[in-house]
DRENMAR-424823 format. One record per atom (N, C-alpha, C): x, y, z. Coordinates in Angstrom, 1 decimal, decimal comma. Example, Ala and Ser with C-alpha at 12.3 -4.5 7.8 and 13.67 -1.06 7.14 Angstrom:
# residues 2
<r px="13,2" py="-5,7" pz="7,8"/>
<r px="12,3" py="-4,5" pz="7,8"/>
<r px="13,2" py="-3,3" pz="7,8"/>
<r px="12,8" py="-2,2" pz="7,1"/>
<r px="13,7" py="-1,1" pz="7,1"/>
<r px="12,9" py="0,0" pz="7,9"/>
END
This chain:
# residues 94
<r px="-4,4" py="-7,1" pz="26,5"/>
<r px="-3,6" py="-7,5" pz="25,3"/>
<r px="-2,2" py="-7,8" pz="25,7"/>
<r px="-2,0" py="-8,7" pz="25,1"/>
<r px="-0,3" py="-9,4" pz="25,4"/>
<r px="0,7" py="-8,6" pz="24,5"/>
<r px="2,0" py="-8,5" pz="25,1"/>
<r px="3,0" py="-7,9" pz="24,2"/>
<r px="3,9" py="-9,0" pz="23,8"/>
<r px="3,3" py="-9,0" pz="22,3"/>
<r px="4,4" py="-10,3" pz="21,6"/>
<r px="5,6" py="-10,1" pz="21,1"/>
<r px="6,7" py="-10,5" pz="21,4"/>
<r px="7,8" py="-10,4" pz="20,4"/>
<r px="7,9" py="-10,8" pz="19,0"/>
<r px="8,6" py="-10,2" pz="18,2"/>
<r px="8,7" py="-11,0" pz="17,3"/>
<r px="10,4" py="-11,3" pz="16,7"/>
<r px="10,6" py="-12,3" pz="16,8"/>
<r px="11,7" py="-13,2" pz="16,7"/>
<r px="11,9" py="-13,4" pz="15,5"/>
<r px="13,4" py="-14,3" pz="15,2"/>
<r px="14,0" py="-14,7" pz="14,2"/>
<r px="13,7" py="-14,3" pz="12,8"/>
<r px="13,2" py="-15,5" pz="12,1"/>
<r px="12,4" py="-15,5" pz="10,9"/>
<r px="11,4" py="-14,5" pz="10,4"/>
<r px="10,2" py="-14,1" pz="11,7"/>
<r px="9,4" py="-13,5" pz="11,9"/>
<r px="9,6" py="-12,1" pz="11,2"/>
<r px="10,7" py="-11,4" pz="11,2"/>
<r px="11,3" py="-10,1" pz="11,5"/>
<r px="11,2" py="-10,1" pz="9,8"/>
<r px="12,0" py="-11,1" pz="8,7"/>
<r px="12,4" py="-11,3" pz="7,6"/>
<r px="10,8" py="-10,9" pz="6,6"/>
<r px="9,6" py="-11,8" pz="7,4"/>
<r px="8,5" py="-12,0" pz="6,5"/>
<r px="7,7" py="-10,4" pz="6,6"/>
<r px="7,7" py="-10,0" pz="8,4"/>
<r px="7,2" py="-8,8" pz="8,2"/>
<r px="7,9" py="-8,0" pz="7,6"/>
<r px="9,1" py="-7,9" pz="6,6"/>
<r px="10,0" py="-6,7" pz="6,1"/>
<r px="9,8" py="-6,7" pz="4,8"/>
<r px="9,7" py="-8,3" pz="4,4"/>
<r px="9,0" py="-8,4" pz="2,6"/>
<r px="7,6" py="-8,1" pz="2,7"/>
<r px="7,1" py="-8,6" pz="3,7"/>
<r px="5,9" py="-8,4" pz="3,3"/>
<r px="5,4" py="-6,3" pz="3,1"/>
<r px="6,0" py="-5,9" pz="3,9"/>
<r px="6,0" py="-4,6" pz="3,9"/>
<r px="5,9" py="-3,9" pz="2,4"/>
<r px="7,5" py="-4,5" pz="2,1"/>
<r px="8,3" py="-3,9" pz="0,9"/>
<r px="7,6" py="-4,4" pz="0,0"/>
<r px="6,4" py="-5,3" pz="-0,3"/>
<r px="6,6" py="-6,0" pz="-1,7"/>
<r px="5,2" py="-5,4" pz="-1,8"/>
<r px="4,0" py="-6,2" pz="-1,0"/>
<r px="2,1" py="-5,7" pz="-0,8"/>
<r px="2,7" py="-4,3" pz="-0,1"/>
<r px="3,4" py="-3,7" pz="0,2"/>
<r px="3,0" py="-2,2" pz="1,2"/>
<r px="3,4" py="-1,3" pz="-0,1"/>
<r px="4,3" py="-2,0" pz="-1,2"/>
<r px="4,6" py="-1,1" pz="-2,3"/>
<r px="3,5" py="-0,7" pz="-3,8"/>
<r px="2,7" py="-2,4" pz="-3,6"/>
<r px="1,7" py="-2,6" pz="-4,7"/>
<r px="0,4" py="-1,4" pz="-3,8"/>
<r px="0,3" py="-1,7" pz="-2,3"/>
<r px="-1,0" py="-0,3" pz="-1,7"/>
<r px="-0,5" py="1,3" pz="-2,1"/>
<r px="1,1" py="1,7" pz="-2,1"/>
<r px="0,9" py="2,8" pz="-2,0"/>
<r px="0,7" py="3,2" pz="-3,9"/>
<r px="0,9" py="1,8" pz="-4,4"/>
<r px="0,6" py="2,7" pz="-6,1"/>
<r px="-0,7" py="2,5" pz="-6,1"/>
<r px="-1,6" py="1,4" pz="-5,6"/>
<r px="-3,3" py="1,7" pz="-5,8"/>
<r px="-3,4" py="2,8" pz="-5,3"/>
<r px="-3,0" py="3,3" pz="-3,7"/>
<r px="-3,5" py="4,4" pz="-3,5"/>
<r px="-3,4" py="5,9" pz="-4,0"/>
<r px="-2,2" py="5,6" pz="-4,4"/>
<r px="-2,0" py="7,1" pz="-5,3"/>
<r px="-2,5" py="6,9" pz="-6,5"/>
<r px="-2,6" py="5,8" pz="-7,2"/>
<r px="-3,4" py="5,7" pz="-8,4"/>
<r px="-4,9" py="6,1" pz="-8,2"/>
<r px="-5,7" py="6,2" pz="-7,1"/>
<r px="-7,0" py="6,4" pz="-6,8"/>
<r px="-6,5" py="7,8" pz="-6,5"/>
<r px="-6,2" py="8,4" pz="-5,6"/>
<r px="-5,9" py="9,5" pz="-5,2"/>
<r px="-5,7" py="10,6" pz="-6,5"/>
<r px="-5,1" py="10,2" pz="-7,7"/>
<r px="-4,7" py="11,0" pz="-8,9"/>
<r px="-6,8" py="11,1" pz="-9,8"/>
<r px="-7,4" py="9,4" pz="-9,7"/>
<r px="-8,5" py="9,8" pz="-10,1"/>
<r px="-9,8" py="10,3" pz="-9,5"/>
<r px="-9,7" py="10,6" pz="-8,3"/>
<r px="-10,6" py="11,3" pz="-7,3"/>
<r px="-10,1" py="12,7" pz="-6,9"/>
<r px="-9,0" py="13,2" pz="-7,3"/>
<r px="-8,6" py="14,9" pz="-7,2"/>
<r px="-9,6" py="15,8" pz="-8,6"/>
<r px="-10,3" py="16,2" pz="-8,2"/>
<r px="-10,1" py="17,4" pz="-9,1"/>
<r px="-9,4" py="17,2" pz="-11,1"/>
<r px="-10,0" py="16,9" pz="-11,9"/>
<r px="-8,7" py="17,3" pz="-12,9"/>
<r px="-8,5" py="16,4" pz="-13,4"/>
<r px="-8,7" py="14,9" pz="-12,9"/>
<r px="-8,0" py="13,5" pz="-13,0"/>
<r px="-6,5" py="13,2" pz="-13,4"/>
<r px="-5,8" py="12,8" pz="-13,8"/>
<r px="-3,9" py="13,2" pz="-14,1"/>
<r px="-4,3" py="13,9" pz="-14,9"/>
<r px="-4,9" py="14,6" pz="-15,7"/>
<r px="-4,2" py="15,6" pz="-16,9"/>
<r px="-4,0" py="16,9" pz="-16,0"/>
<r px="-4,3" py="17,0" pz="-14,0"/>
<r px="-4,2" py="18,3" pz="-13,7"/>
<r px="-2,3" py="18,9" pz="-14,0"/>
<r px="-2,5" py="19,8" pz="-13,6"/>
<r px="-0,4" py="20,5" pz="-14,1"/>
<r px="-0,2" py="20,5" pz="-12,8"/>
<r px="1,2" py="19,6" pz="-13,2"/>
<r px="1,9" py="19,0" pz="-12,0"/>
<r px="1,7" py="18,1" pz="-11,0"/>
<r px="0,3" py="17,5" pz="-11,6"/>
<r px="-0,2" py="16,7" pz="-10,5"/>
<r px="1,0" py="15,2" pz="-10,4"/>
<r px="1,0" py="15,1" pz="-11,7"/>
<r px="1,9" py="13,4" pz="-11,9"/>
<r px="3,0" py="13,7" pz="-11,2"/>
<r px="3,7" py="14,9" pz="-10,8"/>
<r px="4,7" py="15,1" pz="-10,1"/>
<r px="4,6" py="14,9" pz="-8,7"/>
<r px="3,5" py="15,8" pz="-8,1"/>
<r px="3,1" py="15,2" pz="-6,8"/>
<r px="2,7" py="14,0" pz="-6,7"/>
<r px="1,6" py="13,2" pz="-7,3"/>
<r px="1,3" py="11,8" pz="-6,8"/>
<r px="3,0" py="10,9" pz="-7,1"/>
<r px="4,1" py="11,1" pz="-8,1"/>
<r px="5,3" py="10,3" pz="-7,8"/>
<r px="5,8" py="10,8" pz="-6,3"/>
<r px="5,8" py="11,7" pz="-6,0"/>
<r px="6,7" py="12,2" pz="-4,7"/>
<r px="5,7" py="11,6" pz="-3,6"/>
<r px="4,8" py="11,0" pz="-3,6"/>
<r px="3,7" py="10,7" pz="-2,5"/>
<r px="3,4" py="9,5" pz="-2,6"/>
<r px="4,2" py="8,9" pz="-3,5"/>
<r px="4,4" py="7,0" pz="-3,3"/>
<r px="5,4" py="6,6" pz="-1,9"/>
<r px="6,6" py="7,1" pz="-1,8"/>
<r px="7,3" py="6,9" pz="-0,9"/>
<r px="6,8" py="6,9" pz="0,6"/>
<r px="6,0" py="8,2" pz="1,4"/>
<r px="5,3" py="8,8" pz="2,8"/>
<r px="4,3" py="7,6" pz="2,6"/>
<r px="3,8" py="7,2" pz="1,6"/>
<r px="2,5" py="6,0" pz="1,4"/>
<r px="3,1" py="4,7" pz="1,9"/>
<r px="3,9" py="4,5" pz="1,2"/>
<r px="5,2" py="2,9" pz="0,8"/>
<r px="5,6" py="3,1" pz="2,4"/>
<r px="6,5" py="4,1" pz="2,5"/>
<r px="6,6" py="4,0" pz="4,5"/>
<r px="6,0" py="3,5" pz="5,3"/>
<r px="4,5" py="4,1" pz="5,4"/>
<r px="3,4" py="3,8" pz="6,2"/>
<r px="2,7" py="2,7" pz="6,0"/>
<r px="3,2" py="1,9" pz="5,1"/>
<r px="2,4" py="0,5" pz="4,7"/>
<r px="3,6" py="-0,1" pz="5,6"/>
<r px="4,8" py="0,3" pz="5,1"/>
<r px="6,0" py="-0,5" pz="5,8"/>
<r px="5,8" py="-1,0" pz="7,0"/>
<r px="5,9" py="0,4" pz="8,0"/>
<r px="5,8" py="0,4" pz="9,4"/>
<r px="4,9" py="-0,2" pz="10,1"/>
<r px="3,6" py="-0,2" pz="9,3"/>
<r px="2,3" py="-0,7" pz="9,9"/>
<r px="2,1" py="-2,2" pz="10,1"/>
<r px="3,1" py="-2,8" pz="8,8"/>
<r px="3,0" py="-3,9" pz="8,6"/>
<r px="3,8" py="-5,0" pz="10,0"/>
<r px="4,8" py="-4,0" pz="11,0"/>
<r px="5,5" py="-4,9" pz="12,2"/>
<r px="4,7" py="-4,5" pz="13,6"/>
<r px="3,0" py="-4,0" pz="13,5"/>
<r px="2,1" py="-3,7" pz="14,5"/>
<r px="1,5" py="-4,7" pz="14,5"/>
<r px="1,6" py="-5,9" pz="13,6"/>
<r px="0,1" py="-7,1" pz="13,4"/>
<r px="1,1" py="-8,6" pz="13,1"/>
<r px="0,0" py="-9,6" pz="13,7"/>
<r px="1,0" py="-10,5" pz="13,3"/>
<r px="1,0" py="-11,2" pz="11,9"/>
<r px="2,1" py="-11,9" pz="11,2"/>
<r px="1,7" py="-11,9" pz="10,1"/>
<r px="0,7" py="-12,3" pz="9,2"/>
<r px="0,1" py="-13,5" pz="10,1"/>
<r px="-1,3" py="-14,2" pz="9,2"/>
<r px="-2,2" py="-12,7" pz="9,1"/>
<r px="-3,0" py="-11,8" pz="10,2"/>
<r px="-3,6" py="-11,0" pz="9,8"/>
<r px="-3,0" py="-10,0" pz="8,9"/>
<r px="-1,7" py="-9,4" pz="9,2"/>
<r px="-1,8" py="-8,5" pz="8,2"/>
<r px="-1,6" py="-9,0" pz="6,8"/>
<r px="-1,3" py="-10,2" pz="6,5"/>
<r px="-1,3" py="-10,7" pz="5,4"/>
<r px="-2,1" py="-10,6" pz="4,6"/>
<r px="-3,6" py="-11,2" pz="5,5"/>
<r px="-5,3" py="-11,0" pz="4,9"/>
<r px="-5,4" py="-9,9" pz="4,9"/>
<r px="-5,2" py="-8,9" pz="5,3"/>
<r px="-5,9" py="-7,4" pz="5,4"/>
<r px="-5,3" py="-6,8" pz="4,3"/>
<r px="-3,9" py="-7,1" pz="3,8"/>
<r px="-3,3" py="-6,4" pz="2,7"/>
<r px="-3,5" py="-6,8" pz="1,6"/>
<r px="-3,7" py="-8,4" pz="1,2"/>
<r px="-3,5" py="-8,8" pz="0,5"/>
<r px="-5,3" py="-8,7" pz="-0,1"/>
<r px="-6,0" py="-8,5" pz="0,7"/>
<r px="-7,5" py="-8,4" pz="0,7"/>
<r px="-7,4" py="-6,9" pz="-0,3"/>
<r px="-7,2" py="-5,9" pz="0,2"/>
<r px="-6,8" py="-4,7" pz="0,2"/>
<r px="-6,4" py="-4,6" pz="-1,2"/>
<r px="-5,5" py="-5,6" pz="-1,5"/>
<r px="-4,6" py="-5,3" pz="-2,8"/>
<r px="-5,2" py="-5,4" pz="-3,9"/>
<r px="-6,4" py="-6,8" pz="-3,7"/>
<r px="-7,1" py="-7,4" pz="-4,6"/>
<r px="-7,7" py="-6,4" pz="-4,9"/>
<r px="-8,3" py="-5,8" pz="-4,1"/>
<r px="-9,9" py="-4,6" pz="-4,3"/>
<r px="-9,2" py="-3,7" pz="-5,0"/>
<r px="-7,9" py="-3,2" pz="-4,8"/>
<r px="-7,4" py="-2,1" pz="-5,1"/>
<r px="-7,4" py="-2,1" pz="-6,7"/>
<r px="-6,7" py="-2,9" pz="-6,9"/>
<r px="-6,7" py="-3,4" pz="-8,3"/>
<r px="-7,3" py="-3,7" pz="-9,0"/>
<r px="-8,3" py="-4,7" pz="-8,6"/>
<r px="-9,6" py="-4,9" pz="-9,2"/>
<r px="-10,3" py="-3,7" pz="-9,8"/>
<r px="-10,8" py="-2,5" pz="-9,0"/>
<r px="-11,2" py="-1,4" pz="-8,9"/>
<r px="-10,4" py="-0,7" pz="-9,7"/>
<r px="-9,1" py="-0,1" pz="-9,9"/>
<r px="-8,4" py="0,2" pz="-10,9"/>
<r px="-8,7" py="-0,3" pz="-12,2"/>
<r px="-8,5" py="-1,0" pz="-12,0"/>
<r px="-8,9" py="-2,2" pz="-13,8"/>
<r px="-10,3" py="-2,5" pz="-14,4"/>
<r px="-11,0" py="-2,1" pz="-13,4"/>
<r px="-12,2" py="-1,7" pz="-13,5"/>
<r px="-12,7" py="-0,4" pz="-14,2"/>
<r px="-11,8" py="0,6" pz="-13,5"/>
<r px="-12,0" py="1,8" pz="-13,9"/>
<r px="-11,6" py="2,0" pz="-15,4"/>
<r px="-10,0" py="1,3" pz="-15,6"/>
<r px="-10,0" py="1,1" pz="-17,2"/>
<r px="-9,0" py="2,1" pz="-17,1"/>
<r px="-8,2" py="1,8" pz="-15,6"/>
<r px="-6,8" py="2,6" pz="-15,9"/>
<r px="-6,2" py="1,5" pz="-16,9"/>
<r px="-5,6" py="0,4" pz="-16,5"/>
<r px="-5,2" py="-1,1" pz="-16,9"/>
<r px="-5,5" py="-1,8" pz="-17,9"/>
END
């Protein structure tokens, strides 16, 4: 495996791309996460925890997103996003 740089431009799309799809994954995921615990949100103090656990989520989409180049992580997230949502809206959070 080759070590690619990533230059100019490059730097800009993997940082939106992070911030914008890495922010729509960590609310699917905490949104799934709230309805597969125990209790579904009506548990006490759960909606507290799943807000404080968007952020450690939102990071880790961030960071992950300057390991891949951008055509793939684009498909993988954006793939990702669709299901996520879909699936939510499905469920009849939405």
């Amino acid at each position: 495996m080759s070590t690619q740089v990533i230059r100019g431009w490059r730097w800009c799309w993997h940082t939106l791309l992070g911030l914008v799809v890495g922010f729509l994954l960590a609310i699917g995921f905490v949104g799934w996460l709230g309805f597969l615990t125990p209790g579904g949100l009506d548990g006490n103090d759960k909606v507290q925890f799943l807000m404080w656990s968007i952020a450690p989520v939102w990071l880790l989409f961030w960071s992950v997103s300057y390991l891949f180049s951008a055509r793939q992580w684009l498909f993988a997230v954006a793939l990702a996003s669709v299901l996520n949502i879909t699936l939510l809206a499905y469920r009849g959070v939405w």
